[in-house]
C-alpha positions in Angstrom: 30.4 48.1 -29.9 32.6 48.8 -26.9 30.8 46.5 -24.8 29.1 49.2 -22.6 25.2 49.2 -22.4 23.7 52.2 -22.7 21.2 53.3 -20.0 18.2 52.3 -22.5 19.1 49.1 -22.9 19.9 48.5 -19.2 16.1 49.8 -18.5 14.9 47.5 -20.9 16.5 44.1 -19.7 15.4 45.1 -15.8 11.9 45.6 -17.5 12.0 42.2 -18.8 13.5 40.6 -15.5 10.8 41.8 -13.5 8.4 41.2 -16.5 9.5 37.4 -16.0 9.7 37.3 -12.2 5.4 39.1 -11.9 4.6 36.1 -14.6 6.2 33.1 -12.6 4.5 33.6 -9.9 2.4 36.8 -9.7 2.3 37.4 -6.2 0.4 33.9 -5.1 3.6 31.8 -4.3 7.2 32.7 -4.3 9.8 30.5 -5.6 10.7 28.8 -2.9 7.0 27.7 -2.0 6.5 26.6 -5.7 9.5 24.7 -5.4 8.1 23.1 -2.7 4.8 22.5 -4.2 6.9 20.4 -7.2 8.2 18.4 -4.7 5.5 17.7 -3.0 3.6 16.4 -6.5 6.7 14.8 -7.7 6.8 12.1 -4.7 2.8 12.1 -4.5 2.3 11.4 -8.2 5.3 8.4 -7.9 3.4 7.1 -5.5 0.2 7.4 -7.4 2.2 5.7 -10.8 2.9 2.8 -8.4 -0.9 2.5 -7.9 -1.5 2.6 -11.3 1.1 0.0 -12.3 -0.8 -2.5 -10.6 -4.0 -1.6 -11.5 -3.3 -1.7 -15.3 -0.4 -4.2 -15.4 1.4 -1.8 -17.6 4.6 -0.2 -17.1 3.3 3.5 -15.7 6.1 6.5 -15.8 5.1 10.1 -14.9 7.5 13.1 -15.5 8.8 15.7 -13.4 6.0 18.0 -12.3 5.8 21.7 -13.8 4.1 24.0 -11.7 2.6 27.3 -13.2 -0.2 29.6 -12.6 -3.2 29.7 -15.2 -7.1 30.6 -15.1 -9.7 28.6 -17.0 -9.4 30.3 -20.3 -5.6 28.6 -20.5 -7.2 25.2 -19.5 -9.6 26.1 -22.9 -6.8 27.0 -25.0 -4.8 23.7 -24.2 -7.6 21.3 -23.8 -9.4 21.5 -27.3 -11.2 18.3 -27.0 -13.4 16.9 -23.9 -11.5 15.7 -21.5 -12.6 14.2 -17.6 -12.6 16.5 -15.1 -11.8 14.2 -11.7 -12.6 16.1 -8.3 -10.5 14.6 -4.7 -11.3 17.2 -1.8 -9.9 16.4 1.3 -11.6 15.6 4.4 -9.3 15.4 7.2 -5.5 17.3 8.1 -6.3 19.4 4.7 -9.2 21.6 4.0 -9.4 22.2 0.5 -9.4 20.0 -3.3 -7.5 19.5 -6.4 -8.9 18.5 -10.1 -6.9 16.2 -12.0 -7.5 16.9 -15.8 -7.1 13.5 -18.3 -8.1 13.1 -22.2 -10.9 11.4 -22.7 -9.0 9.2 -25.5 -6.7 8.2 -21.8 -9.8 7.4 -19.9 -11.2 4.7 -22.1 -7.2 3.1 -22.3 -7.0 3.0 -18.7 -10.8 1.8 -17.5 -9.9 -0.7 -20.6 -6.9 -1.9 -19.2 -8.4 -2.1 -15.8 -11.2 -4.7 -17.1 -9.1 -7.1 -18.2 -8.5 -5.5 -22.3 -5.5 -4.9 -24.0 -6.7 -0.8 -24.3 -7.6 -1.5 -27.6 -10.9 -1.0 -27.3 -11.6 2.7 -27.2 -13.9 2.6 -30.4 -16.7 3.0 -28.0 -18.3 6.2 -26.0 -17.6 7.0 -22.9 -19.9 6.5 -20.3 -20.8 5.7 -16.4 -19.0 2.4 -16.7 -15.7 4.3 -17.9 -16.5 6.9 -15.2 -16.9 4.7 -12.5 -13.8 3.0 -13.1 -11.8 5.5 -13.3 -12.9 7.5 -10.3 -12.1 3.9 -8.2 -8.1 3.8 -10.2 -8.1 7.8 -8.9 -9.4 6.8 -5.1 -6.9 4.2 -5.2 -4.0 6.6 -6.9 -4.7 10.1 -4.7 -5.1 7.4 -1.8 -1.8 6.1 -2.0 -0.8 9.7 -2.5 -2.3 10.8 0.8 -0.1 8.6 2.2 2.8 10.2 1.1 1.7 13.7 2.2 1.1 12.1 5.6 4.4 11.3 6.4 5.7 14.5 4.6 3.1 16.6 6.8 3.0 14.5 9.9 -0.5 14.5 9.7 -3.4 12.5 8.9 -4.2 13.2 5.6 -7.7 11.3 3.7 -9.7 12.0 0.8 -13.3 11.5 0.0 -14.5 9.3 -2.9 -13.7 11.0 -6.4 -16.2 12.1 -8.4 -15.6 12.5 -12.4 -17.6 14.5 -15.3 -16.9 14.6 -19.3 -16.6 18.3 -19.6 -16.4 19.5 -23.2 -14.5 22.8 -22.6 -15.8 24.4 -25.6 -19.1 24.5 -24.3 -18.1 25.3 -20.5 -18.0 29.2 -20.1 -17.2 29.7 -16.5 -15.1 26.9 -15.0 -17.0 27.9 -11.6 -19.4 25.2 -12.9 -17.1 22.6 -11.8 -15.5 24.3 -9.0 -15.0 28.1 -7.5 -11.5 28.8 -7.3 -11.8 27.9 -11.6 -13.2 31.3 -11.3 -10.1 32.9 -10.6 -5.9 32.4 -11.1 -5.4 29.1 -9.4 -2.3 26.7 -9.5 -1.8 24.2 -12.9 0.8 21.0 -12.4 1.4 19.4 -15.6 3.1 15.7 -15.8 3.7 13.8 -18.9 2.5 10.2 -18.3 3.2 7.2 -20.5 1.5 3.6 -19.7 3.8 1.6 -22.1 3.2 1.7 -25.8 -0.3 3.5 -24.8 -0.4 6.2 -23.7 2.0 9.4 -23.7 -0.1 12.1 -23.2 -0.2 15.6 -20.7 -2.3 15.5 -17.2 -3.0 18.7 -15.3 -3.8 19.1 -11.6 -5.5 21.8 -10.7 -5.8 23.6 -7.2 -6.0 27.3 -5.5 -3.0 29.0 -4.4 -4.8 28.9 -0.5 -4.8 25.0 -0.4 -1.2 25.2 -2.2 0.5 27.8 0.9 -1.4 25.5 2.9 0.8 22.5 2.1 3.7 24.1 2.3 3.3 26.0 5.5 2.9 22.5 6.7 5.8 21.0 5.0 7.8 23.7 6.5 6.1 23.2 9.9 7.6 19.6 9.9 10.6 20.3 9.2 11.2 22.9 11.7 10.2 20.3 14.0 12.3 17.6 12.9 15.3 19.9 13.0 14.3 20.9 16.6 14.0 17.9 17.5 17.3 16.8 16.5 18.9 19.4 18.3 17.5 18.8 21.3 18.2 15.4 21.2 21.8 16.6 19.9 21.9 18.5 23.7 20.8 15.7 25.8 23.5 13.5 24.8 26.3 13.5 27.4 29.6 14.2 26.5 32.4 11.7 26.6 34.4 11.6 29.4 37.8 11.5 29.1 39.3 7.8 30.9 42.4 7.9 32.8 44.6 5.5 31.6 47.0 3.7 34.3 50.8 4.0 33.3 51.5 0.1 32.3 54.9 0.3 31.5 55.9 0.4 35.4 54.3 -2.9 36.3 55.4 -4.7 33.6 59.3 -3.7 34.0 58.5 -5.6 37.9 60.7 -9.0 37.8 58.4 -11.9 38.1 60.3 -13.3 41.3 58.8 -10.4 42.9 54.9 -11.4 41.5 55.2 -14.9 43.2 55.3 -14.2 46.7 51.9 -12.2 46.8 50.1 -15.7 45.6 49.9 -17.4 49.0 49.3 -14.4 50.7 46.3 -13.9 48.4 44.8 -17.7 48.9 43.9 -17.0 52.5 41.6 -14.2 51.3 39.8 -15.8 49.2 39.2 -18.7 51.2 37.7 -15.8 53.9 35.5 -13.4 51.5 32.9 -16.7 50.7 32.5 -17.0 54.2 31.7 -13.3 55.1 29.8 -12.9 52.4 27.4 -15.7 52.9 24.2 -15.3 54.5 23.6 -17.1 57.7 20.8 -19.3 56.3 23.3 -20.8 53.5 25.5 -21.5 56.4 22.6 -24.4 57.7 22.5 -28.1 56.8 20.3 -28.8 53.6 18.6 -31.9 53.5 19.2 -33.0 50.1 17.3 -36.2 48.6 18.2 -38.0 45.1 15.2 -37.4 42.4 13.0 -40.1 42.1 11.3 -40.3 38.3 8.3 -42.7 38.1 8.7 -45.5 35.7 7.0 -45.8 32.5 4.7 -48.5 31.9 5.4 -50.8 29.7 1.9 -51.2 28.3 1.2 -47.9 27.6 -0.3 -47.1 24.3 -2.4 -43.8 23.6 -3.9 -45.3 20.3 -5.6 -47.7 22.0 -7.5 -45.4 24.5 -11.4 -44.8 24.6 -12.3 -41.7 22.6 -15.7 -40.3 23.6 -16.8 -40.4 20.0 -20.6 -39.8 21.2 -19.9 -36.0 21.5 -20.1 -35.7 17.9 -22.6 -38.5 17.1 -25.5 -35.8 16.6 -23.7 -33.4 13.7 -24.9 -33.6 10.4 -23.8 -34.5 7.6 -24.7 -34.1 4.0 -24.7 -37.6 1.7 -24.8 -37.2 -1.8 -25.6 -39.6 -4.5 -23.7 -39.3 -8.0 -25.1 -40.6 -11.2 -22.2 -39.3 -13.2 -20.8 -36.1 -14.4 -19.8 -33.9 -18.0 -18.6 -31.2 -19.4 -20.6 -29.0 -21.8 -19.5 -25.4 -23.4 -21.6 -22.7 -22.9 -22.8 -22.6 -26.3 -24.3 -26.5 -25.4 -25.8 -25.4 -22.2 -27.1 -22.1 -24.2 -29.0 -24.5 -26.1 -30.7 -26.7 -23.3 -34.6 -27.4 -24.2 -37.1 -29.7 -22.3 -36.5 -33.2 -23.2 -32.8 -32.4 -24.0 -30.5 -36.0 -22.8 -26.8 -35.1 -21.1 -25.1 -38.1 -21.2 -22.9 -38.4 -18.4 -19.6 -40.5 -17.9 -21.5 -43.6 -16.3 -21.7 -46.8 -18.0 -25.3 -48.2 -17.2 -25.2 -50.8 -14.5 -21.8 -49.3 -13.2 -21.8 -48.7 -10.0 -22.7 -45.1 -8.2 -20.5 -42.7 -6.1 -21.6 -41.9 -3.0 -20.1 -38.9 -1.0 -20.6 -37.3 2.3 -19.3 -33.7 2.4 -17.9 -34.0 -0.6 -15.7 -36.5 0.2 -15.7 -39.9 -1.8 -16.7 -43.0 0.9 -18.2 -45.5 -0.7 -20.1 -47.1 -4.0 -23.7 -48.4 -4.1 -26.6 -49.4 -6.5 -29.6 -47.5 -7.1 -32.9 -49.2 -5.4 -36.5 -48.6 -5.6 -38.0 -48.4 -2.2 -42.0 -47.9 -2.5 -42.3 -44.9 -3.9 -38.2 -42.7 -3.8 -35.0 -44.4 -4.7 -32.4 -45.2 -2.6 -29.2 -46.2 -2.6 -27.7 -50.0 -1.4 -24.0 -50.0 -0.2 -22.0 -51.9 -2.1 -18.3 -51.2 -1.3 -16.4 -49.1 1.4 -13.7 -47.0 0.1 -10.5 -46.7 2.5 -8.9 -43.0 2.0 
């Protein structure tokens, strides 16, 4: 009651404090690396959202990234119903992969949105066309995201083709069976994402704690450079020199009757410095001559010159004939048969069209000549 602890208590709470400090991070990452490793996700997954965006047309927002530790039993516990397991492994600047974790229920709004739906249509089962669809929104998403980490890495960073699998966790026992480090503790990233009215639902992303020091050794790598960098560009730059400034006051308290005199003594000068500092060769007579420009003609006219027209007398060209055209639904041309008549939007006896390259020229009337038909000019049309 006197406000003291006694030294029970005190035992207990620094119990509990290094309870909680062995739980956040259990000797894989310290704080400072997992605070890194939320950064890093935060500005790859905005990235990834922007991807998304365009790919669904929906309004795409992705939380705050919370890093923790887990092993696969925690995935199990959390993840009750299947849910698509999406693999990215990196193939160049990072050696390692990550597993991004999404419902199934999300799976079949995105691919739906993607082909053109309103995400509606989830009645159906998932299958290869869902898979496929997503893996290609992922390769474009952890793409885009690759990008990022280059720049944050300064390093080329890439990513092979995704793969995806419905995994029903339930029946998984060993999460080895997607991929090893599942085996063991491994680091979990959990964003809430929302595609507009959709959607609002948990991913996971899923990697070891090797491939996680890994980015930030290389994070920190850069920035250690960046900061030597500006320093040594900080001690290359000269210092300012400090500029003597000429007392102005005594010249102008100088009466101006005494300024005058010095002006004729100065015109002989500068008649003299042209002359000494002129070569000798600008000192000899130029023979100079007025331009002569030659004089139009007067009959000039470029429209009226010979084109060699026979360079392109031999290209061919393609004529076609019109009879007419229309329009039919599909249903109507669902239902063609032999002996089925399309009337078209000729009037008999009207004349035909008559295009070369698809361009209207002229109008004829169908002839009979032996035994094929043929065409007799009746009209030229001026485009």
């Amino acid at each position: 009651m006197d406000g003291v602890l006694s030294q029970e208590e005190i035992s207990a709470l620094l119990s509990d404090d290094a309870g909680a400090a062995d739980d956040s991070g259990n000797g894989l990452l310290t704080s400072d690396e997992i605070d890194a490793i939320g950064e890093i996700s935060n500005i790859s997954m905005g990235t990834a959202a922007t991807t998304l965006f365009s790919l669904v047309n929906r309004k795409v927002e992705i939380s705050t990234p919370v890093v923790t530790f887990a092993t696969w039993d925690d995935i199990v516990e959390e993840y009750e119903r299947p849910c698509v397991f999406i693999r990215i492994a990196y193939t160049t600047g990072l050696d390692g992969s990550n597993l991004l974790v999404l419902r199934e229920q999300d799976v079949k709004i995105i691919t739906d949105l993607m082909m053109g739906g309103d995400g509606t249509n989830t009645e159906v089962e998932l299958g290869e066309l869902h898979l496929s669809a997503i893996c290609e929104a992922m390769n474009q998403m952890m793409g885009s995201s690759a990008t990022s980490l280059s720049s944050m890495l300064n390093k080329m960073i890439d990513i092979s083709p995704p793969t995806a699998d419905l995994v029903d966790l339930k029946d998984t026992v060993d999460g080895t069976e997607i991929d090893e480090f599942l085996g063991g503790q491994f680091v979990k990233i959990s964003f809430l994402m929302e595609i507009g009215d959709l959607v609002k639902s948990t991913i996971m992303q899923l990697y070891p704690a090797s491939f996680a020091k890994e980015m930030c050794v290389g994070v920190s790598d850069t920035m250690e450079a960046d900061s030597s960098a500006v320093a040594a560009a900080a001690q290359k730059a000269p210092e300012p020199q400090p500029q003597m400034q000429q007392p102005m006051q005594p010249q102008m308290q100088q009466p101006m009757q005494q300024q005058m005199p010095m002006q004729p003594q100065m015109q002989p000068m500068q008649q003299q410095m042209p002359m000494m500092g002129m070569p000798m060769y600008a000192q000899q007579p130029v023979n100079a001559q007025p331009v002569q420009f030659q004089a139009f003609a007067g009959d000039f006219n470029p429209i009226t010159q010979q084109e060699n027209i026979g360079l392109i007398m031999d290209v061919p060209l393609d004529v076609t004939v019109e009879l007419g055209r229309t329009s039919k639904s599909i249903q109507d041309i669902l239902e063609f048969a032999p002996g089925t008549i399309i009337e078209l939007n000729k009037i008999a006896g009207e004349p035909i069209d008559v295009l070369v390259n698809g361009k209207y020229v002229a109008k004829g009337e169908v002839v009979v000549l032996e035994e094929s038909f043929g065409v007799r000019i009746t009209e030229i049309i001026n485009n």
